[in-house]
C-alpha positions as a Markdown table, in Angstrom:
| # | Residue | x | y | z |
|---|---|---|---|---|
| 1 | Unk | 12.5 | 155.2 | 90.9 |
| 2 | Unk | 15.9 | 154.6 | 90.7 |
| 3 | Unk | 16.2 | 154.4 | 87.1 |
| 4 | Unk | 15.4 | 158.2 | 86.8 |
| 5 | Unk | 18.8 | 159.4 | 86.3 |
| 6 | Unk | 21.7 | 158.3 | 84.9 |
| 7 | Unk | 25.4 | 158.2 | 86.9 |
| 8 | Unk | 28.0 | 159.6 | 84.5 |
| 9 | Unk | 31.4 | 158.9 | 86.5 |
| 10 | Unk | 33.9 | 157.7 | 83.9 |
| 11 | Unk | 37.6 | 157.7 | 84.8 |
| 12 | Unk | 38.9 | 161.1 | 83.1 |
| 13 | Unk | 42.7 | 159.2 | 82.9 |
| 14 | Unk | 42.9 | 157.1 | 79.9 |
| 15 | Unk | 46.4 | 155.9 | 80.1 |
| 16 | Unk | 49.3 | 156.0 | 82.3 |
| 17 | Unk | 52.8 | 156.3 | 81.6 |
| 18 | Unk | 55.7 | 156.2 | 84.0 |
| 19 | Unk | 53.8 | 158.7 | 86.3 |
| 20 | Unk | 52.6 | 161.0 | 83.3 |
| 21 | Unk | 49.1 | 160.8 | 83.0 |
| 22 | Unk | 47.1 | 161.7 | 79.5 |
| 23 | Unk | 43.8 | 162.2 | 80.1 |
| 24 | Unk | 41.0 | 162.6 | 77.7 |
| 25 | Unk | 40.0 | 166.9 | 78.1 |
| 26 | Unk | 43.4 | 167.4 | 77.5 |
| 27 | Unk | 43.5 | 165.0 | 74.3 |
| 28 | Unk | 40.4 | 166.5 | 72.6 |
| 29 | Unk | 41.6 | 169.9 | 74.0 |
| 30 | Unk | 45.0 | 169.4 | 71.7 |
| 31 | Unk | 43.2 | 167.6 | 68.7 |
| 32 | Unk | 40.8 | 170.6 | 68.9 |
| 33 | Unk | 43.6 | 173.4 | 68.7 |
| 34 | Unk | 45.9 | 171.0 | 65.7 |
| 35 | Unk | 41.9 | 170.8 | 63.7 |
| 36 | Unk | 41.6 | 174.7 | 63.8 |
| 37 | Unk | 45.1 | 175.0 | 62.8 |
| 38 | Unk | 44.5 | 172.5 | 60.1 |
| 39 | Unk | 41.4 | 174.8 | 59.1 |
| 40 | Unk | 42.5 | 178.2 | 59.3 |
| 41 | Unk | 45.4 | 177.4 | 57.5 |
């Protein structure tokens, strides 16, 4: 049964500038702390 599980492997870069790399834990890691920011304050 091959269909039993599921292979998650996505690429974690989304885009690539000139060498500097954004990925997307880092992008929901910022949008994360500039939401609480926008709550708390």
């Amino acid at each position: 049964m091959i269909l039993n599980y599921i292979h998650w492997n996505p690429d974690p870069e989304i885009i690539n500038v000139f060498g500097l790399s954004i990925r997307y834990y880092g992008l929901l890691f910022v949008s994360g702390l500039i939401l609480s920011i926008y709550v708390l304050g």
